[in-house]
N, C-alpha and C positions, 0 to 999 in steps of 0.2 A: 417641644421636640428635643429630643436628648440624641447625642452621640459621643462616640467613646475618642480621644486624644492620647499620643504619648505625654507625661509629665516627666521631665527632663529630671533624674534621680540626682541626691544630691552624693556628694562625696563620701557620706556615712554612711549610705544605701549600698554604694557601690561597692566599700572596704566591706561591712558586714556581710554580703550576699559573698562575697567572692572567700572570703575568708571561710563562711560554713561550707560552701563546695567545694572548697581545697581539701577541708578539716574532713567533711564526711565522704569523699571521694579515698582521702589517703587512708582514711580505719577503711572502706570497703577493701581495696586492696591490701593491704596489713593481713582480711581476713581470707579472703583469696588465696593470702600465700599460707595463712597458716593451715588451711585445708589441703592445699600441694604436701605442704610438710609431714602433716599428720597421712596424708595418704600411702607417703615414703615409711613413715614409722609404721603404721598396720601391716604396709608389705613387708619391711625388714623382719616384724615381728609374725607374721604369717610364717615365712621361710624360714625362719629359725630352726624351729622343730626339728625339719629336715639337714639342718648345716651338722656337721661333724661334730662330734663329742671336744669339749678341751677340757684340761683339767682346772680343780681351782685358783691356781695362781693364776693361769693364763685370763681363766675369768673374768676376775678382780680386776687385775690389769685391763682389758677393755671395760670393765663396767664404769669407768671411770668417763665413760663418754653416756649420758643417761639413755639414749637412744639406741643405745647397744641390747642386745639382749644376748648373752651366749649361750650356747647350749652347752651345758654343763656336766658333768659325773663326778658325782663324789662317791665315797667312799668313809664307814663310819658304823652310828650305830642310832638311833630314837630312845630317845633317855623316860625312861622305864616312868608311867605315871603324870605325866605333863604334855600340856594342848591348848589348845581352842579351840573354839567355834566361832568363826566370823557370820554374826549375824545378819538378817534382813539382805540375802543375795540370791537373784535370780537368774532362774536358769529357764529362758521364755517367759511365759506367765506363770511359775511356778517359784514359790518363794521354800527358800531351804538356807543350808546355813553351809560354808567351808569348812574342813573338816585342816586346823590348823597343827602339824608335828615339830617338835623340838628335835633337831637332831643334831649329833655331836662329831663332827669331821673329824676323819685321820688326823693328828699332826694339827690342830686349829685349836687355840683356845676360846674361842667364839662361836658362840652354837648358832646353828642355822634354823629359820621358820620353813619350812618345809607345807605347801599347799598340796595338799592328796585330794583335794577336790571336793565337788558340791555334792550334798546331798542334800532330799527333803526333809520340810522340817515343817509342821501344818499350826506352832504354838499352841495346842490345844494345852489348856490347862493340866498340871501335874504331869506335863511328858519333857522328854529331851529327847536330842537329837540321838541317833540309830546307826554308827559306823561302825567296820568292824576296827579293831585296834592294829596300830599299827606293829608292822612285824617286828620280831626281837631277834637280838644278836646283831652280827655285822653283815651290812647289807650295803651293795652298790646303787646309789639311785641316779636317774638322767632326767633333764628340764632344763627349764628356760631359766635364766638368773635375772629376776627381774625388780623392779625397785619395788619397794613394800607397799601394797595399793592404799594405805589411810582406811576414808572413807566413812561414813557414818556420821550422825550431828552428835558430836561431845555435848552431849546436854548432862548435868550432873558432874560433869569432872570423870576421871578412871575409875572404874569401877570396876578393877581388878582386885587389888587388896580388898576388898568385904568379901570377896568369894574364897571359900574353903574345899569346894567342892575342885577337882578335874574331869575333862576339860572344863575353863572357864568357858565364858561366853562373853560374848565382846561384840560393839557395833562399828568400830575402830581398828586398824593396828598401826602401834606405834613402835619402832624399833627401841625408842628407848623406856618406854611405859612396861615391854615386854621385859627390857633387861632388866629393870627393876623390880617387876614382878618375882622374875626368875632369881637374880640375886648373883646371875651372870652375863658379861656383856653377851650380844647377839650382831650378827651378821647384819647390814643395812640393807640389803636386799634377801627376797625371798625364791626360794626354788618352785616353781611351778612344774609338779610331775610330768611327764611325757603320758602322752593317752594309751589307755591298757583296756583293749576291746573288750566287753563283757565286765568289767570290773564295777567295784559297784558303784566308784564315785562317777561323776562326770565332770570331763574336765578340756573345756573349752575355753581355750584363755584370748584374752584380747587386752590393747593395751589398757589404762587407767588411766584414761585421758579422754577429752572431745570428743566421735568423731568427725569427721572431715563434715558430715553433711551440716552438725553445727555450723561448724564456722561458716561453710554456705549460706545461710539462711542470717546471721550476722550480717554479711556481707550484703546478701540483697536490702536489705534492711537499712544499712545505710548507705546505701545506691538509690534507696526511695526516700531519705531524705535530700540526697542531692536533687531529685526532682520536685517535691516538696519547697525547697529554698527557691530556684527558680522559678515556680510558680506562684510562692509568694512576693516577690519580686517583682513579676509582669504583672501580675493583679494589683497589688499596690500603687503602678503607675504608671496602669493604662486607666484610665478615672473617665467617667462618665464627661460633659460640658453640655449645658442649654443651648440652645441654637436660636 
C-alpha cells in the first residue's frame, strides 16, 4: 500500500523554485506595463490626427521624445522623378505596397520621406505598382511626424543601388540607406499624410510597434510559468512512501 508524504525540500529547491517565481513573476509584470504603455502610445497616436497643426521646428523639437507624434504642415515641393514603394504592407488581408514621396521643405536642407499611402499591389508577374504621381510645384502638406517604420527581412543587403528604375521598391526603409540612395541627407522621421476621403491611397496609420495585446499574451505566458514552477515543486516533493 502506497501513500503520498511531504519530503522536506532541500535549500537548492528552495533558492531555485523561489528565484524562477521571482524572475517569471517580475517579466510578467515588465509586460503588463509595457501593454499600459503601448496602450498610452496608440491613444496619443489615435489623437494626433486631430491635435493642431505646428510647424516644422516646433515638430522637430518635440519629436525628440519618440513617443511623440506631431501633427505636422509643411510647406515645400516633391522633387520631380524619385520615390518608393514600401513593399509586402497590408491593409486587412490585402497585400499592396506604400506609395513612398521625396519632398523638399521650405527653408530645410534635408529632404523629407513623405507616406501618401497604401495601395494594391497583386505581384503578378511583369506589373508594378499603379499610383497616380505626386503633385508638382509648391504644395502645403499635414500628417503625423513619425519615426521611419524599418521593417522587412534585410535578406540580400540594400537593394537600392541595382535599381535604375523610379520609384524603387524596397522591403525596408532606412533613413540613412535612403540618403545615400539619394545622394542627399534625409529627415529621420517620416510624414504620414492626413486622410483624404475618396482619394486613392488609403491611409490608416498606426504605431510600428507591439500591440498591447502582444505584450498581454507575453505576459500570461509567464504567469504560467510561475504556475508551472510551483507545480514542479510540489510534485517533486510530495513523493509517494510504502506503508
Amino acid at each position: 500500500m502506497t501513500a503520498r508524504r511531504w519530503q522536506r525540500p532541500t535549500a537548492f529547491a528552495w533558492v531555485l523554485t523561489a528565484f524562477g517565481v521571482a524572475a517569471f513573476c517580475a517579466l510578467g509584470i515588465w509586460q503588463v506595463d509595457r501593454a499600459a504603455q503601448k496602450r498610452q502610445l496608440f491613444a496619443a497616436f489615435a489623437n494626433a490626427a486631430a491635435a493642431p497643426v505646428v510647424d516644422f521646428a516646433q515638430a522637430r523639437d518635440a519629436a525628440i521624445d519618440a513617443q511623440i507624434y506631431p501633427h505636422l504642415r509643411v510647406a515645400g515641393h516633391f522633387v520631380p522623378d524619385r520615390g518608393y514603394w514600401l513593399d509586402e504592407q497590408f491593409n486587412g488581408n490585402r497585400i499592396g505596397v506604400h506609395a513612398i514621396g521625396v519632398f523638399a521643405i521650405d527653408g530645410q536642407p534635408d529632404l523629407l520621406l513623405v507616406d501618401r499611402g497604401w495601395v494594391a499591389w497583386d505581384h503578378m508577374p511583369k506589373t508594378t505598382p499603379v499610383a497616380p504621381a505626386p503633385p508638382a510645384g509648391e504644395i502645403a502638406l499635414t500628417g503625423l511626424y513619425a519615426p521611419v517604420p524599418g521593417g522587412g527581412l534585410r535578406i540580400g543587403g540594400d537593394a537600392l543601388p541595382g535599381q535604375a528604375q523610379w520609384p524603387k521598391l524596397t522591403l525596408f526603409l532606412d533613413a540613412k540607406a535612403i540618403a545615400a540612395d539619394l545622394g542627399v541627407a534625409v529627415q529621420p522621421r517620416i510624414l504620414l499624410l492626413d486622410a483624404e476621403p475618396g482619394g486613392a491611397f488609403a491611409r490608416i496609420w498606426k504605431p510600428q510597434v507591439f500591440p498591447p495585446e502582444r505584450h498581454i499574451g507575453y505576459a500570461f505566458t509567464w504567469f504560467c510559468f510561475v504556475v508551472v514552477a510551483i507545480a514542479i515543486f510540489i510534485v517533486t516533493h510530495w513523493i509517494k512512501v510504502e506503508k
